[in-house]
C-alpha positions in Angstrom: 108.3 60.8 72.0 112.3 60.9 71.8 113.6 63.9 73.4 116.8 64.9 71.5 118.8 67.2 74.1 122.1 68.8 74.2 124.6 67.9 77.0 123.5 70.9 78.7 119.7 70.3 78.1 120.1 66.6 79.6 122.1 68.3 82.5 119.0 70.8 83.5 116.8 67.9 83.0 118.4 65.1 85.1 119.0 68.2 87.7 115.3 68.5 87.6 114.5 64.8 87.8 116.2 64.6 90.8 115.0 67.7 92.8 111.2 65.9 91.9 111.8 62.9 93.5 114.0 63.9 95.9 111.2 66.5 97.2 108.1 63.0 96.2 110.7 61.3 98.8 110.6 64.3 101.2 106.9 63.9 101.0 106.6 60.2 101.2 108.4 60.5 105.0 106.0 63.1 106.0 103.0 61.0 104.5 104.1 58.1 106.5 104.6 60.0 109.8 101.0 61.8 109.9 99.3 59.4 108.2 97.6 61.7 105.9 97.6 60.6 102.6 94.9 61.8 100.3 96.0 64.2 97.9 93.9 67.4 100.0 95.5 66.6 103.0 99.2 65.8 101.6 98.6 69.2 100.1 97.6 71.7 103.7 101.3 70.2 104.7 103.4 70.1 102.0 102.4 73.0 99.6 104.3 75.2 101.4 107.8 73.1 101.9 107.7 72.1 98.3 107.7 75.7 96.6 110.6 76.1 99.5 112.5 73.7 98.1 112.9 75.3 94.8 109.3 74.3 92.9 106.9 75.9 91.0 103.5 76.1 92.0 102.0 73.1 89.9 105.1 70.7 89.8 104.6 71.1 93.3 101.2 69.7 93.1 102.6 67.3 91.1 104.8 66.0 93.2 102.1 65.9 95.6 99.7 64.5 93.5 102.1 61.6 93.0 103.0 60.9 96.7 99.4 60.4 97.4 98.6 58.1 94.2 101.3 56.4 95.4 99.6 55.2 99.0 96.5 55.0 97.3 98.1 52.3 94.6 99.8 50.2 97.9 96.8 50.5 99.9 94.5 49.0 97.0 97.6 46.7 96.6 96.8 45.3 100.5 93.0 45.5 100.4 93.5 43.2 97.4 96.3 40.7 98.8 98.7 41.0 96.6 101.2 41.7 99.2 100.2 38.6 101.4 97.8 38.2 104.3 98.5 40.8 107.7 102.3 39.7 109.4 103.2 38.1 106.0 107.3 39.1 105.4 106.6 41.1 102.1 103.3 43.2 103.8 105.3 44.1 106.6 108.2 45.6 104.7 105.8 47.3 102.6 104.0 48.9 105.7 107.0 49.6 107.8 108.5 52.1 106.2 107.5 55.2 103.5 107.6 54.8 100.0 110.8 55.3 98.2 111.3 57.2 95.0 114.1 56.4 92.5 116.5 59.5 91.6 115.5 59.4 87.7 111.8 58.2 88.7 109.1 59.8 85.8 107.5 63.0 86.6 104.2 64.2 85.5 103.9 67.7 83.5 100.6 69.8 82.2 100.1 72.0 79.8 101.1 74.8 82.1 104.6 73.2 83.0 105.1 71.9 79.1 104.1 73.0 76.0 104.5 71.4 72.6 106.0 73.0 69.1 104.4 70.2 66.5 105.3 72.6 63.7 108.9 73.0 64.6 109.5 68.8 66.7 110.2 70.9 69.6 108.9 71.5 72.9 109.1 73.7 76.2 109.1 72.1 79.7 109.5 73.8 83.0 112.7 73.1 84.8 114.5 73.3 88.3 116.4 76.2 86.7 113.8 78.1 84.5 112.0 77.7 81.5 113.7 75.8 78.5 112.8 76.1 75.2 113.4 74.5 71.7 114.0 71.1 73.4 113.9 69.1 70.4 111.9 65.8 69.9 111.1 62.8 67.3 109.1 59.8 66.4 107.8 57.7 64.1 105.3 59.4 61.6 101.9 57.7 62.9 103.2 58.5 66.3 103.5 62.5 65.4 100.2 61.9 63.8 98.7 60.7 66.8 100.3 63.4 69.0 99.1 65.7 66.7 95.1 65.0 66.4 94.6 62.6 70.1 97.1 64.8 72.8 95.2 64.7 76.2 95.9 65.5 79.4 100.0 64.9 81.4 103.3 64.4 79.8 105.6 62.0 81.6 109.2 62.8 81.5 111.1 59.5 81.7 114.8 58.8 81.5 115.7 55.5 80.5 119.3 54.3 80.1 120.6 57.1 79.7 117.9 58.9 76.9 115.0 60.8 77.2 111.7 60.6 76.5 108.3 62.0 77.1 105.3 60.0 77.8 102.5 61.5 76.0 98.9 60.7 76.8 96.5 60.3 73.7 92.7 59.6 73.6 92.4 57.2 70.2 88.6 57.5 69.5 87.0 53.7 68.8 85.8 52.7 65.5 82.2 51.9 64.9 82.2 48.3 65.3 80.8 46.6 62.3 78.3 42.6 61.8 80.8 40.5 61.3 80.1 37.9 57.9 81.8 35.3 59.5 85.2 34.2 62.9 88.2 33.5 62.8 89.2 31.5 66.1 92.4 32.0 67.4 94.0 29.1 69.7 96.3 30.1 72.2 99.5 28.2 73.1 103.1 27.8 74.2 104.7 25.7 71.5 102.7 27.8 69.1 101.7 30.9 70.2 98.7 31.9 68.1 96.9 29.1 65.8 94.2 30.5 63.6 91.2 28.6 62.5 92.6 29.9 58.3 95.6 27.8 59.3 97.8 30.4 59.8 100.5 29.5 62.6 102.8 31.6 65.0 105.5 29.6 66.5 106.6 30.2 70.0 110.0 28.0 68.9 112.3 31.1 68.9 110.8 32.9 72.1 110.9 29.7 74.0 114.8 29.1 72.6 115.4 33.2 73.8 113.8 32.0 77.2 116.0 29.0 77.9 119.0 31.3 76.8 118.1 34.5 79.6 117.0 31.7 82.0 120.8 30.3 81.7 122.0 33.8 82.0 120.1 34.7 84.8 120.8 31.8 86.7 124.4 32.6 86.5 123.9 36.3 87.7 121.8 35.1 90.4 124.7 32.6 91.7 127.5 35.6 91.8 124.9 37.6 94.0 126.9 40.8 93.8 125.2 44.3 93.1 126.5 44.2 89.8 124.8 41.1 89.1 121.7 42.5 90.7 121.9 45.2 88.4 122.0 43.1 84.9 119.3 41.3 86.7 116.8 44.3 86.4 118.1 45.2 82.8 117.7 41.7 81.7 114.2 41.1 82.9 113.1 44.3 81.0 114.9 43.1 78.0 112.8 40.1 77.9 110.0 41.8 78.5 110.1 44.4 75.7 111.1 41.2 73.7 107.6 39.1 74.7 106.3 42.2 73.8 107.2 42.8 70.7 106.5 39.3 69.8 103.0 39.4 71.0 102.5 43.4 69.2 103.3 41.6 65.8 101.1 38.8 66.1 97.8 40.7 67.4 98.5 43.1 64.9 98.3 40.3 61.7 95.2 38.6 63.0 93.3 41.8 63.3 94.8 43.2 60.0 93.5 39.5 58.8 89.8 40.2 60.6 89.6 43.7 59.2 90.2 43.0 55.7 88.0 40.2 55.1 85.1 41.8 57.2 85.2 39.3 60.2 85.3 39.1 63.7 88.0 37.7 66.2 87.3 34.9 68.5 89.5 34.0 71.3 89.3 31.3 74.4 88.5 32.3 77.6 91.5 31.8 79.7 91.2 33.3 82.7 92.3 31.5 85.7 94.3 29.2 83.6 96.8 29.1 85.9 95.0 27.8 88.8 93.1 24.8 87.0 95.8 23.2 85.4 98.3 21.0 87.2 101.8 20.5 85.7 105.3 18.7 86.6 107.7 20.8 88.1 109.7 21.2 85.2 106.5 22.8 83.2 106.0 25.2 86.0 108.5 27.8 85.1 107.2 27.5 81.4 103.5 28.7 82.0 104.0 31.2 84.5 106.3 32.8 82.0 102.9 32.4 79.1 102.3 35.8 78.2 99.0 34.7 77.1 96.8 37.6 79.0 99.0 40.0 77.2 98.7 38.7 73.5 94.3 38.8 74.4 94.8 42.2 75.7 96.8 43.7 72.4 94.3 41.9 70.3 91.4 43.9 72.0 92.6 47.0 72.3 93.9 47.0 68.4 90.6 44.9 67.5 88.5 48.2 69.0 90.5 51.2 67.4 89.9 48.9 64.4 86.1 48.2 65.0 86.7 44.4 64.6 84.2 42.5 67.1 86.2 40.1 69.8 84.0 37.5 71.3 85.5 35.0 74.2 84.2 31.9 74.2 84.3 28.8 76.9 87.6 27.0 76.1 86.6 23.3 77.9 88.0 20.2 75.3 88.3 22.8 72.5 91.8 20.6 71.1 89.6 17.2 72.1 86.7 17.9 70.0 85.8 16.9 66.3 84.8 20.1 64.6 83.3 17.8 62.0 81.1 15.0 64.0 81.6 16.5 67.5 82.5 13.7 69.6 85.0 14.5 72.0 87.4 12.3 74.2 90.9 12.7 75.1 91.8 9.5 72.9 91.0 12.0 70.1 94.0 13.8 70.5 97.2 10.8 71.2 99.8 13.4 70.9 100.7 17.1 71.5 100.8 18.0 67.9 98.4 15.2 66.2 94.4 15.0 66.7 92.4 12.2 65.2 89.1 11.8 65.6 88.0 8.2 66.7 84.4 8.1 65.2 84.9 10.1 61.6 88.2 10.0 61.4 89.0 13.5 60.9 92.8 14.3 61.1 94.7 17.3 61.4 97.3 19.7 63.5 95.3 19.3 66.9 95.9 23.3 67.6 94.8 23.8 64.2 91.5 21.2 65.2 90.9 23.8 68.6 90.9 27.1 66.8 87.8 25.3 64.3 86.1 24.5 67.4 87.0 28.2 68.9 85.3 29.5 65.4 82.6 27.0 66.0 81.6 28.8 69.2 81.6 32.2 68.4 79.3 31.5 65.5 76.9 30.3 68.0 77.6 32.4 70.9 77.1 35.5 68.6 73.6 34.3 67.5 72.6 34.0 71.4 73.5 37.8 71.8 72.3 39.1 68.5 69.5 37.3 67.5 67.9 38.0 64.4 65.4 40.9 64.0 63.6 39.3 61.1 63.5 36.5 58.6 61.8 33.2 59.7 64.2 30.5 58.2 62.3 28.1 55.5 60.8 24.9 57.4 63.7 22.7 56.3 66.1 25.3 57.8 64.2 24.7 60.8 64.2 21.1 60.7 67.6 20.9 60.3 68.9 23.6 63.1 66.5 21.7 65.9 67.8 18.3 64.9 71.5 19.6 65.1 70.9 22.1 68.2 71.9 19.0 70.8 75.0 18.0 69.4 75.9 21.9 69.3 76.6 21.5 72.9 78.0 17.8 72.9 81.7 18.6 74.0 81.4 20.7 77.4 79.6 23.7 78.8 79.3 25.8 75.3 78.2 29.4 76.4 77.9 32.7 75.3 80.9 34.2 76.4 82.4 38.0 77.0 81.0 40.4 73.6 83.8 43.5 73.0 82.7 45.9 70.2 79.0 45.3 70.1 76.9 48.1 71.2 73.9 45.7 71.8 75.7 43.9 74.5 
């Protein structure tokens, strides 16, 4: 939610931002120096400085509360090795010194500390210099909605260039996920960013060009080397972030709109570890680390359960070098980027186009391997027919039941 203050409001609230972090800071140094960092023993030191310093009782826990979540985050950071192995440069810096808070860092609030007016857009949030009141807000109309039926839990107040907002969490119940009648296999890519097996195509041409553009941009900033430039540095990379983002929000939202209204399921390629099995020219590099591809799968999931549309992954091996129609596969199939052609039947086509069939193709079967059916023996010609076709089902690479989201049964 937008927060909508007066001059003095944003005052009292940048005021209190400040006194937060600077007292998380405060903390982080004594954290660091004992070496106690769970949140009960962070909380026999600290309790007592914090409400010194000019804090309530429980955003003096919160502050607490955050130190500690803090350690705990870069400690599950090192057991992990994301910060390198033990003497690496980036471990060491992390280790040698406490954690830092920014001035305008977000701070958490309860429903003891902030209180909210749905009635009236306004709220009430505790502050460094007393309570304020009628501390007006806004948002879009399904976001009120939300707010108003799903609030749970903390607020986060968060002040971003210069406006306010608060961070509201919301519990969205799933939907009842539904049989689907039939897939529709999504293929995954950078020159097109989502190909559908209905034919429908979502071209990555004007991200990549926005890309190439900030790329430019940044390596000019990154040349001068001065603060300044360090500065745009940050604003720009959040920029093209939020503008991935929004490119990949639109296009999970159409192919689940797409699944829900014609009563099917989404199928997607498992591409996990991606990264690490291909090998590219140097020049490709930059290109798909930059692939938001985990993101797009992740807003199709979450927007496929609120909707109760089934997701199944399926094993992505030769997907773009498979005929759909005779199911020979070899890379001669596909002589171009954009072009597949099948050597045996002759089958033609977009080859993304060719690897979201093949992706339907797969969750067909794969969903008849976790749901079987509970009844109904097929006629003997049925029969006939699905044993004589059942070998060439996996003619193509390593077809298996892959990861089931929105299915009770599995």
């Amino acid at each position: 939610m937008k927060l909508l203050p007066t001059p003095e409001q944003a005052a009292v609230l940048s005021h209190t931002l400040r006194a937060c972090n600077q007292a998380a800071g405060q903390a982080a140094q004594i954290a660091f120096e004992r070496g106690a960092f769970s949140r009960a023993g962070l909380q026999k030191l600290l309790y007592c400085q914090m409400k010194a310093r000019g804090l309530s009782a429980q955003p003096a826990l919160h502050v607490i509360r955050k130190t500690a979540d803090a350690y705990t985050t870069l400690h599950a950071q090192i057991r992990a090795g994301l910060l390198g192995e033990r003497g690496s440069p980036r471990r060491t810096e992390a280790t040698s010194k406490p954690i830092g808070f920014r001035p305008d860092a977000a701070q958490p609030f309860d429903d003891r500390c902030l209180s909210w007016q749905l009635d009236t857009r306004t709220v009430s949030i505790w502050t460094i210099r007393g309570r304020m009141k009628n501390l007006s807000f806004t948002g879009e109309p399904s976001q009120l909605k939300t707010l108003a039926e799903h609030r749970r839990g903390e607020s986060d107040l968060v002040c971003r260039d210069g406006k306010w907002f608060l961070m509201a969490t919301c519990e969205v119940p799933e939907a009842e996920p539904y049989e689907p009648a039939d897939w529709i296999g999504v293929d995954r890519g950078i020159a097109n960013l989502v190909t559908t097996s209905d034919g429908h195509n979502h071209q990555g041409r004007s991200l990549e060009r926005y890309r190439r553009r900030m790329a430019r941009v940044r390596a000019e900033l990154q040349a001068k080397g001065t603060k300044s430039a360090k500065r745009k540095l940050k604003k720009r990379a959040r920029r093209e972030a939020r503008h991935a983002a929004h490119a990949n929000h639109t296009i999970a939202k159409t192919v689940v709109a797409d699944a829900q209204r014609t009563g099917r399921g989404i199928a997607l390629e498992d591409l996990k570890g991606i990264r690490d099995r291909v090998r590219l020219r140097r020049h490709q590099r930059a290109t798909l680390a930059s692939w938001p591809f985990h993101q797009l799968g992740t807003f199709i999931g979450y927007k496929a359960r609120r909707a109760g549309v089934p997701v199944i992954e399926v094993d992505p091996a030769h997907t773009s070098q498979g005929c759909p129609r005779c199911w020979h596969v070899t890379r001669r199939n596909r002589p171009t980027r954009d072009v597949f052609y099948c050597m045996v039947c002759g089958l033609a086509g977009p080859a993304d186009h060719i690897a979201a069939v093949n992706v339907r193709r797969r969750a067909r079967t794969a969903w008849v391997f976790v749901n079987p059916p509970h009844a109904a023996v097929s006629p003997p010609h049925r029969q006939r027919q699905s044993r004589a076709a059942s070998p060439s089902l996996f003619r193509g690479g390593q077809l298996t039941p892959g990861k089931v989201f929105g299915d009770p049964a599995s």
